[in-house]
N, C-alpha and C positions, 0 to 999 in steps of 0.2 A: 838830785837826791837831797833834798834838808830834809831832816829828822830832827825832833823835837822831842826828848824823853825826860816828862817827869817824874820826881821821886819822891818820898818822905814825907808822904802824907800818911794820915793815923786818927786813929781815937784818943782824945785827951780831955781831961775836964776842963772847964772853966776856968783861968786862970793858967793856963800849963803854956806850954811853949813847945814850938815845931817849928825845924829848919826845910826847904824843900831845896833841893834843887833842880835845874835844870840842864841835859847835857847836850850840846847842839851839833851840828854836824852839816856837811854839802853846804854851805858858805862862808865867808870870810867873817868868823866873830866876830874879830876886834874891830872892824869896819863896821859896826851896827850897835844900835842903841836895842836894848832887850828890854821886854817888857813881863809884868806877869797878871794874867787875868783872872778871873774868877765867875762861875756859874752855877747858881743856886737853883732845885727844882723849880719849873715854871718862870723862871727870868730870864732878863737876857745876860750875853757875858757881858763883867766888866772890868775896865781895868783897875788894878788894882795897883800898880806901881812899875814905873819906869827907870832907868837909868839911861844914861846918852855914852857914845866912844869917847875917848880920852880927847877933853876934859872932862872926866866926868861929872854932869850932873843930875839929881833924883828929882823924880815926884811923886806926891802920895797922893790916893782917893782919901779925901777928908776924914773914913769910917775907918782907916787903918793906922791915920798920920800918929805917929810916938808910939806906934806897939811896932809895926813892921819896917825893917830894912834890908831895903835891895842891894846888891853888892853881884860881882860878876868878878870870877882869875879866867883872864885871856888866854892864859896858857893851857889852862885843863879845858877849853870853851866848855864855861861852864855858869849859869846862872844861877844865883841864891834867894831866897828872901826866906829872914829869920822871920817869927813870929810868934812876939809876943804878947800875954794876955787878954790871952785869946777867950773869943766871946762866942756865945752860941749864932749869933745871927754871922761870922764868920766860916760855918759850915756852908761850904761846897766844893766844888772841883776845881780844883786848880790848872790853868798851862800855862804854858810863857810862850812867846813870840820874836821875833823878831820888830823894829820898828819903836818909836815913843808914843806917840797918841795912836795910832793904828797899828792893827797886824799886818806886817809885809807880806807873812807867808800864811795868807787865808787859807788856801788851801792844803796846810800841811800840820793843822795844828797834831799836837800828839795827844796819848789816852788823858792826859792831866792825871793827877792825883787828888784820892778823895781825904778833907779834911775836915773831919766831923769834931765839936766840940759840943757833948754833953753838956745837960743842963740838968 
C-alpha cells in the first residue's frame, strides 16, 4: 500500500507563489530520495525537482532552477516544493514520487494537484 497525496495546488496570477505538498505513506520515507513531476495538456510528465536521503542533495529542471524548492520533514513524510514566480507555462499537474531521476512507484502515482497560473 504506498499512497501518494498531493496538495496545494490553485489559481494564482503571474508572479504569486504556491507551496505544494506531498504526504507519503506504505514505505520507508526517509530511505528514498523524492521527487516532484509535472504534466501539462498534451505532454509527457516531467520531472521537475529531486531531493536524495540524507545527505541531502537537489535538482532542478533548468525551467524551474531559482524560483522552486524542494525540501522534505522525515517526520510528518512529507514532501514540499515552494514555488515561486510562477509563470504561465508552469501550469499543470503536479505529483511527487518516490526515486531521483525515475519514479520508483510507477504504479502508484496519486490524483496530483492542479496549478494553474493565469495570464
Amino acid at each position: 500500500q504506498v499512497q501518494l497525496v498531493e496538495s496545494g495546488g490553485g489559481l494564482v496570477q503571474p508572479g504569486g507563489s504556491l507551496r505544494l505538498s506531498c504526504v507519503a505513506s506504505g514505505f520507508t520515507f526517509s530511505n528514498y530520495a523524492m521527487s516532484w513531476y509535472r504534466q501539462a495538456p498534451g505532454k509527457e510528465r516531467e520531472l521537475v525537482a529531486a531531493i536524495s536521503s540524507a545527505p541531502y542533495s537537489t535538482n532542478y529542471a533548468d525551467s524551474v532552477k531559482g524560483r522552486f524548492t524542494i525540501s522534505r520533514d522525515n517526520a510528518k513524510t512529507t514532501l514540499y516544493l515552494q514555488m515561486n514566480s510562477l509563470k504561465p507555462e508552469d501550469t499543470a499537474v503536479y505529483y511527487c514520487n518516490a526515486g531521483y531521476d525515475s519514479p520508483k512507484y510507477y504504479a502508484s502515482w496519486g490524483q496530483g494537484t492542479q496549478v494553474t497560473v493565469s495570464s
